[in-house]
C-alpha positions as a Markdown table, in Angstrom:
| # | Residue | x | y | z |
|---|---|---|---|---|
| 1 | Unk | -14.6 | -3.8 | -9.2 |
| 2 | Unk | -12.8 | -7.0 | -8.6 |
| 3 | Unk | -14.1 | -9.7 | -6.0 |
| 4 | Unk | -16.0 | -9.3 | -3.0 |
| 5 | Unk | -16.3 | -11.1 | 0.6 |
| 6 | Unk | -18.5 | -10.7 | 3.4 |
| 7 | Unk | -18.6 | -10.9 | 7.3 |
| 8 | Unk | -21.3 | -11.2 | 9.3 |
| 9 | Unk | -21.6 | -8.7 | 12.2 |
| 10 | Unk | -24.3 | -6.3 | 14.2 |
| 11 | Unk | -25.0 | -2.9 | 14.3 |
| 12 | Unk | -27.7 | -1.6 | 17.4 |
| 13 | Unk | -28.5 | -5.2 | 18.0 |
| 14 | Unk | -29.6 | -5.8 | 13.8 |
| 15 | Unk | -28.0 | -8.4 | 11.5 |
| 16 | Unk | -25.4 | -6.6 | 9.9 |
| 17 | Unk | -22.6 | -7.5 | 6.8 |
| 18 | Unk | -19.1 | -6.3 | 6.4 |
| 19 | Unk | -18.0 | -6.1 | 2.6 |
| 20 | Unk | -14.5 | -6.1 | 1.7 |
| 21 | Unk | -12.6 | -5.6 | -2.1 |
| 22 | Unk | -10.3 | -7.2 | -3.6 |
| 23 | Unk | -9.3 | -5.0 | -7.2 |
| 24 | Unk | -7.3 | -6.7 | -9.5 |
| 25 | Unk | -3.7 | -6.6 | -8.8 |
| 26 | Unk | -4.6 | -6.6 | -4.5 |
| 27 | Unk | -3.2 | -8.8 | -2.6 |
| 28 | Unk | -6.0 | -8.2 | 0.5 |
| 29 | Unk | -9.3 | -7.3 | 0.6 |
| 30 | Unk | -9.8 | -3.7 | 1.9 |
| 31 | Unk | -13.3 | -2.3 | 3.3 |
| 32 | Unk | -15.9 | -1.0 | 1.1 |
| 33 | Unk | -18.8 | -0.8 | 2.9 |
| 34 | Unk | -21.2 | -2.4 | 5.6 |
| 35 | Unk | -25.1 | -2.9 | 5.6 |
| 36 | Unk | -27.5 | -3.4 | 8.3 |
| 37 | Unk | -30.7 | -5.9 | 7.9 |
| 38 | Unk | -33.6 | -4.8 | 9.5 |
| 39 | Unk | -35.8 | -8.0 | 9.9 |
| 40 | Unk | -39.3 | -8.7 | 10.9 |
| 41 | Unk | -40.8 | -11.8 | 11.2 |
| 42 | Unk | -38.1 | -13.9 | 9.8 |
| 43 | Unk | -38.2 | -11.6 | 6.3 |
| 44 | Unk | -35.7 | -8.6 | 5.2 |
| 45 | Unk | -38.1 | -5.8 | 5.4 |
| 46 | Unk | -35.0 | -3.2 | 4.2 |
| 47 | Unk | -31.2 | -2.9 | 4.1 |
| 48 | Unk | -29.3 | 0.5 | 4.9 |
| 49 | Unk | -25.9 | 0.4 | 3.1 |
| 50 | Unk | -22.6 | 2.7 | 4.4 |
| 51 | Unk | -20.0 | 3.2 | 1.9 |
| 52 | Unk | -17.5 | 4.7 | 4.6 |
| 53 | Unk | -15.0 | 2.8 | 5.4 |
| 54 | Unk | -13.8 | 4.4 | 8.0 |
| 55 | Unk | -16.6 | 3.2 | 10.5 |
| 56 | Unk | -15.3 | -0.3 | 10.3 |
| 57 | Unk | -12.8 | 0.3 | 13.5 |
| 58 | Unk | -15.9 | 1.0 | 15.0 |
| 59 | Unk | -17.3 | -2.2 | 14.9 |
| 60 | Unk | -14.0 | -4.0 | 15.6 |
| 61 | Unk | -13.7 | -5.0 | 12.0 |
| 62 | Unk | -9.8 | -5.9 | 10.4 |
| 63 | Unk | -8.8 | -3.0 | 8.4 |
| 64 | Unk | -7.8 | -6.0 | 5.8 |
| 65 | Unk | -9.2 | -9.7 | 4.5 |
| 66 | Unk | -6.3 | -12.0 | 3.1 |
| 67 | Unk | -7.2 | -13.6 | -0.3 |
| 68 | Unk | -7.6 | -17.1 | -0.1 |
């Protein structure tokens, strides 16, 4: 898979992560898929992943992460 970084974002007013790839031999990270936290009383009560990249736009997400 290769290594992964996050940003934090929100999605209908929930927490919600960005996660971006990096496969060996990239020179950016490129979207892979975003999660939304749905949390109740200061716990994680369930997480709704979306592999589809192509709603990052959406949430004014960079089509790319530079590697560090």
């Amino acid at each position: 898979m290769g290594r992964l970084r996050g940003l934090p974002t929100a999605a209908d007013g929930q927490l919600a992560a960005a996660g971006y790839a990096r496969r060996p031999g990239d020179v950016e990270y490129h979207p892979y898929a975003g999660s939304v936290l749905d949390v109740q009383d200061g716990r994680v009560q369930e997480i709704v992943a979306f592999h589809d990249p192509a709603l990052f736009p959406a949430f004014g997400l960079p089509a790319t992460l530079p590697a560090r």
